[in-house]
N, C-alpha and C positions, 0 to 999 in steps of 0.2 A: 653743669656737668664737668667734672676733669675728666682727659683723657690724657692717657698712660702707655708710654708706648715702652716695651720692655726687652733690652735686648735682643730686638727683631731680626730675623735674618730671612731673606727669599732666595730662590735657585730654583730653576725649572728642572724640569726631569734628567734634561743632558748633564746637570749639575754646574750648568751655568750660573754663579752669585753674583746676584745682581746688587744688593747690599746688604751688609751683614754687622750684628753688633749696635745696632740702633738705641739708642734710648732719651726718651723726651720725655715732657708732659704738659699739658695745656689747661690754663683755668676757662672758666666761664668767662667769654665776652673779649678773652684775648686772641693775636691775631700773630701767627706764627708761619714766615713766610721761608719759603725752602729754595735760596739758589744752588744751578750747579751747572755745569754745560749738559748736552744732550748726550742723554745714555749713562747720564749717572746715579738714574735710577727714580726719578721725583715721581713719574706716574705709577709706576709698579707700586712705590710704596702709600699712596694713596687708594690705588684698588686695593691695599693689602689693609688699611686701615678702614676702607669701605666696606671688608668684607668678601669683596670679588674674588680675590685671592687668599688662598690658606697659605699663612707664613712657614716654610719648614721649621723655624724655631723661636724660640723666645714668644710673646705676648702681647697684645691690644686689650688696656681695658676698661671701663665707660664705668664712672666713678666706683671703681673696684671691682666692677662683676668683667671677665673674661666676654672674648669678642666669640670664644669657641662656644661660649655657652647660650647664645644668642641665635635665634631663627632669622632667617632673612627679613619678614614683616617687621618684627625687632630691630633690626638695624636696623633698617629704614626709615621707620620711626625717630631714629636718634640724628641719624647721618644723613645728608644732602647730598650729593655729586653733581656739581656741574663741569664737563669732559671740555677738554681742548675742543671740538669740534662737534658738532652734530649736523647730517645729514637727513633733511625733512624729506618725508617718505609722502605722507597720507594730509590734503589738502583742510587739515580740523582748522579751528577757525584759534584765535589764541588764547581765548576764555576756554575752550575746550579742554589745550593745550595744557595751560595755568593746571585746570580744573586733574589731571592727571595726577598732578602731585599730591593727590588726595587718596590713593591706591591704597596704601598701606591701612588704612582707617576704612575702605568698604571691602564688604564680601565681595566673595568669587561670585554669588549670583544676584547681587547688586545692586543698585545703582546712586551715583552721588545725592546725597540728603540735601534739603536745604540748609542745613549746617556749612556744608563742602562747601557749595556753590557759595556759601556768605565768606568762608576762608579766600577762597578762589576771588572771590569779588577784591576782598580788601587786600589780597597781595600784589594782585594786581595795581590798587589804588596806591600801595607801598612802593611799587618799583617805580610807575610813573607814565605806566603804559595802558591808560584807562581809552585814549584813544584808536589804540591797535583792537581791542579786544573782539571786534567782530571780525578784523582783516583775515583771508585765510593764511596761517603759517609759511608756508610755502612761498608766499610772494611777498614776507619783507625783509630789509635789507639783513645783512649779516650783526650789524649792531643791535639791531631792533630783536632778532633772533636769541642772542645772547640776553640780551635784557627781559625775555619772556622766559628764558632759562631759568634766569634768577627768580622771574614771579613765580615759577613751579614748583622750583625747590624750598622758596620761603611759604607757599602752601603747602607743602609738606610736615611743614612744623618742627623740622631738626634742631636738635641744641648745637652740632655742631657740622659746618660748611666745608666741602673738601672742594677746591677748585683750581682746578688744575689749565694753568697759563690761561688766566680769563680775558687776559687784554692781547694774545700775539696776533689773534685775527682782527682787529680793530683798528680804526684810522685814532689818530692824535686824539680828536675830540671824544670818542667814546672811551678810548682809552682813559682818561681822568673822570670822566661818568661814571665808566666802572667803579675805579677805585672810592670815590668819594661814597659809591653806592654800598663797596666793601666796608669801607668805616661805618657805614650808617647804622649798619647790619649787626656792627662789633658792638655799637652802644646801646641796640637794642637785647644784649644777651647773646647772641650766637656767637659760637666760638670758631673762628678762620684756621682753615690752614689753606696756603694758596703756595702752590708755584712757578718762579716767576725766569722768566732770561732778563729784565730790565732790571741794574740793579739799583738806579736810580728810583726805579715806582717808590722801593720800598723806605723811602725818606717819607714819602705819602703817608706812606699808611701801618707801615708792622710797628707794632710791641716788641716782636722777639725776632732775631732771626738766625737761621741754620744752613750750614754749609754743607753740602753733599758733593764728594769727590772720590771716586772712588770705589764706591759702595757704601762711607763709610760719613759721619757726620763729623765732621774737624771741629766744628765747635758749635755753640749757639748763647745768643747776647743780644746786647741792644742794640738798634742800626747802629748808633754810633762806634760801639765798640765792634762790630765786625764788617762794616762797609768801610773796609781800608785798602791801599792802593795794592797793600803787599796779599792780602786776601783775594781780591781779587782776580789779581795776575795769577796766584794758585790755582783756580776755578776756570779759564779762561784762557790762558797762556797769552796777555795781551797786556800792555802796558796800559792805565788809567789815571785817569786825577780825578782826584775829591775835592772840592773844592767848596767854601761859602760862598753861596751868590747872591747878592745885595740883594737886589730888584726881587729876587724870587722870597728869598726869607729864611731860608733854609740851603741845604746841602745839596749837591748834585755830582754824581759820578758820569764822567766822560771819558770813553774809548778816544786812543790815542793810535793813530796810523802808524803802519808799522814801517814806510816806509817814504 
């Protein structure tokens, strides 16, 4: 699926704009990661690509058909969300959980087929968490939470994954789980948009990436052509190094004290 993002602009009723003027687009299986400091708009325009939010102008559109033209069951079907945080309510067990992402695909007077439950099984098997599936939600840790997130959403069956700061709640080690789990994800066909404060991760793992300051996308390229020290310092108001590091293999960007 491409997605098309077309001179978008958002503002809440006080006429607050939050970013305006946007324009991207994204193939199948690419993976398009959005730095920017906080408050420069990365969530808003992900609920606004999810459909949460009605853009006041410009367009979203899922290989050429309008995002306006689409029911919620419809997006859903296409689009994923996994949120900065979620707060587990109801003690369901994580196969349950999983098994949720399957909404979009049963009636309102319902219940999951064995079709579902075989999605739900193998997503499960996909992210890695075949041992959690009876534990109730509720009682595993915060990584483990996140990683049953992802088994939901990829039961849902989206072509394209909105995920928004997937690693800020994670220790060091789940942090690189995630991402390696993000890549996984990209070569199987779903297409990524993630955003991110570390701008380091995105040596891991983006195709493309986009600058949000402002409201407004300063550019968008390849890590290497826009993880630069002077880009950066734009985004951040902090001095950084980029640097090669042997041992690692690759590039790495490092905050620089300011004092």
């Amino acid at each position: 699926m491409r997605i098309e993002v077309r001179d978008a602009s958002f503002s809440y009723p006080d006429h607050k704009v939050i970013f305006d003027g946007l324009s991207f687009s994204l193939e199948k299986g690419e993976i398009l990661c959005i730095l920017g400091a906080n408050g420069a708009g990365k969530s808003t325009l992900l609920n606004s690509i999810g459909g949460l939010f009605q853009l006041s102008k410009g367009d979203i559109l899922f290989d050429g058909q309008s995002i306006r033209s689409l029911g919620q069951l419809e997006i859903a079907k296409r689009v994923g969300y996994v949120p900065q945080s979620h707060l587990p309510t109801f003690p369901y067990s994580v196969f349950e959980f999983v098994l949720m992402g399957r909404t979009p695909y049963i009636g309102t007077f319902s219940s999951p087929s064995d079709h579902d439950r075989a999605i739900a099984e193998e997503a499960i098997e996909t992210i890695g968490i075949a041992h959690l599936k009876h534990k109730p939600y509720t009682e595993i840790s915060g990584g483990e939470m996140q990683l049953a997130m992802f088994a939901r959403v990829v039961a849902q069956q989206p072509e394209l994954l909105l995920l928004d700061e997937p690693t800020s709640h994670l220790d060091f080690g789940n942090q690189i789980r995630t991402l390696e789990l993000i890549g996984n994800l990209s070569q199987k066909g779903f297409s990524v948009i993630i955003t991110s404060h570390f701008p380091d991760h995105s040596f891991l793992l983006s195709n493309k990436i986009g600058i949000l300051k402002d409201g407004r996308i300063i550019d968008i390229g390849s890590v290497d052509e826009m993880i630069t020290e002077e880009n950066m310092k734009k985004i951040y108001g902090i001095d950084v190094r980029v640097a090669y590091f042997e041992q690692a293999g690759r590039k790495i960007c490092v905050p620089l004290r300011q004092n």
